[in-house]
C-alpha positions in Angstrom: 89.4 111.8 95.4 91.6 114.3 96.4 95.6 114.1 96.0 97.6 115.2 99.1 101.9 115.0 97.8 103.8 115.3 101.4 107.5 115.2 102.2 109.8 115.1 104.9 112.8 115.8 106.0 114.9 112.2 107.8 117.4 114.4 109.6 120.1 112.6 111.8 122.4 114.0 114.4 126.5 112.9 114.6 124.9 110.3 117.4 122.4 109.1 114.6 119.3 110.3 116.6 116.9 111.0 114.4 114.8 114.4 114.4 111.4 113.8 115.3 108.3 116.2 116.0 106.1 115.3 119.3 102.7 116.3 117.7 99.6 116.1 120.0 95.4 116.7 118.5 94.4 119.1 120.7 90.8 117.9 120.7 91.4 114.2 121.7 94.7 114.1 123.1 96.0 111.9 120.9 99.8 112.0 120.9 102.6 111.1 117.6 105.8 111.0 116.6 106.5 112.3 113.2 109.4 114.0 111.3 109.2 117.5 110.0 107.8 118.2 106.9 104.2 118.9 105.3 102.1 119.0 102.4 103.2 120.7 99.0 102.1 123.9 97.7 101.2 124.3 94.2 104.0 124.9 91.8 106.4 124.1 94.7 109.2 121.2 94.2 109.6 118.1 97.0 112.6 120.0 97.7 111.8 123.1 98.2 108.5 121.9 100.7 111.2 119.8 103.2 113.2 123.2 103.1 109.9 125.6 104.1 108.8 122.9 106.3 112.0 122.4 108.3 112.2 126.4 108.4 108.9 126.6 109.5 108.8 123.6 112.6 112.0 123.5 113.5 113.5 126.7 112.6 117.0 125.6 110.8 118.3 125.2 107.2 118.6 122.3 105.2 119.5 120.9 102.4 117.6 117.2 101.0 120.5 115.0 99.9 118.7 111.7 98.7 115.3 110.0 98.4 115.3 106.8 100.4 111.5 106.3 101.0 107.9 106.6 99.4 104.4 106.0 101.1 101.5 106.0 100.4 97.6 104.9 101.8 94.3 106.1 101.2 91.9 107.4 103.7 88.5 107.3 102.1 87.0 108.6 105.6 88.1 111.9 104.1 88.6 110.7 100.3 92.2 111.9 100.1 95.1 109.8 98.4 98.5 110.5 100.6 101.7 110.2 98.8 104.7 111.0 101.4 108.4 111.0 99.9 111.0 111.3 102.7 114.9 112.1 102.4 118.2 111.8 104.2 118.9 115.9 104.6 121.6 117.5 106.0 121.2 120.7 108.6 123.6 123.9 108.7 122.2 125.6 111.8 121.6 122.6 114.5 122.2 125.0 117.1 118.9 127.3 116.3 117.0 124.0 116.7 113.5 124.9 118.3 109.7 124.0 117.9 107.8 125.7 115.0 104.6 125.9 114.4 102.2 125.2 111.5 100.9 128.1 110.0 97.7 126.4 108.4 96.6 125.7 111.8 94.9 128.3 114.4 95.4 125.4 117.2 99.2 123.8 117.4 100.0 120.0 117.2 103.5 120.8 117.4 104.3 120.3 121.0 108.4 119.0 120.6 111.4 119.5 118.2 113.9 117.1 119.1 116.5 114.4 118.8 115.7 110.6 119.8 117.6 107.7 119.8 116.4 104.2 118.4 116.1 102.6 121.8 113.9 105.6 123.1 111.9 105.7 120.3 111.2 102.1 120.4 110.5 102.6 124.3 108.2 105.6 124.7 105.0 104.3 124.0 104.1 107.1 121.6 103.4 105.8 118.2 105.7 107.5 114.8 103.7 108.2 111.4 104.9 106.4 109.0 105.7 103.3 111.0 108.7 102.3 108.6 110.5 104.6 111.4 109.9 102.6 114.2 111.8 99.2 113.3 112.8 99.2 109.1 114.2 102.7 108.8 117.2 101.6 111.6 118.1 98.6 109.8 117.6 100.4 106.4 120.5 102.8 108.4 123.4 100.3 109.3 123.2 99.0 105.6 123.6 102.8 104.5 119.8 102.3 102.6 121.5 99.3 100.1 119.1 97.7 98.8 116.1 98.8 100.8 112.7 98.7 100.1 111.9 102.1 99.1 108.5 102.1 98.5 106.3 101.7 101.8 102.4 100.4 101.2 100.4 101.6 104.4 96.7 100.7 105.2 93.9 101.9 103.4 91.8 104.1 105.9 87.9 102.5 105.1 85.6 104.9 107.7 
């Protein structure tokens, strides 16, 4: 079974919308919400991925400040073992905020780079990855992450 380490950046603007990337699979249409971040390199730290990743997708600086979640689920479809660990980051250059795009990919999932607000989010009918940002990670936000479950079990992928 293959190991794949991911992390992500939870980036939130002074109107706490949270940054979000509209991805879309270009072969089945299939469209997400996620934030931005990706899969580690080797040799590379957590931090150092949400700052390449962030550069890369959404072309501004950051800087990881805390750890407030880790997931984790199985796909045995494609026998890989996911282990995601996502953190409150701060941004210096909001202003230069644009889509990316991934550079291990020849066709782009990235379709959006933007702010959303809980309500819209909620609303739009277009599922986020991991779920714990749908409805947990905005109550996890008006207790300032006290005492929050930081560990997030998701479903183990069978075929």
């Amino acid at each position: 079974m293959n190991l794949r380490p991911r992390a992500a950046a939870v980036i939130l603007n002074e109107h706490n919308e949270l940054l979000v990337l509209r991805q879309k699979d270009p072969r089945t249409g299939f469209e997400w919400w996620t934030l931005p971040g990706g899969g580690m390199e080797p040799e590379e730290s957590v931090i150092d991925t949400i700052v390449r990743e962030v550069e890369e997708e959404c072309h501004v600086r950051c800087r990881p400040i805390q750890l407030i979640y880790m997931s984790e689920y199985v796909d045995y479809a494609i026998n890989t073992h996911h282990l995601g660990m996502f953190f409150l980051t701060t941004v210096d250059n909001i202003e230069d905020l644009e889509a990316g795009t991934d550079p291990e990919v020849v066709e782009q999932y990235i379709k959006e780079c933007r702010f959303i607000s809980e309500q819209e989010l909620k609303s739009s009918g277009i599922p986020i990855f991991p779920p714990v940002f749908k409805e947990q990670f905005w109550e996890d936000l008006k207790t300032g992450f006290v005492g929050h479950e930081v560990y997030q079990r998701g479903q183990v992928e069978t075929e």
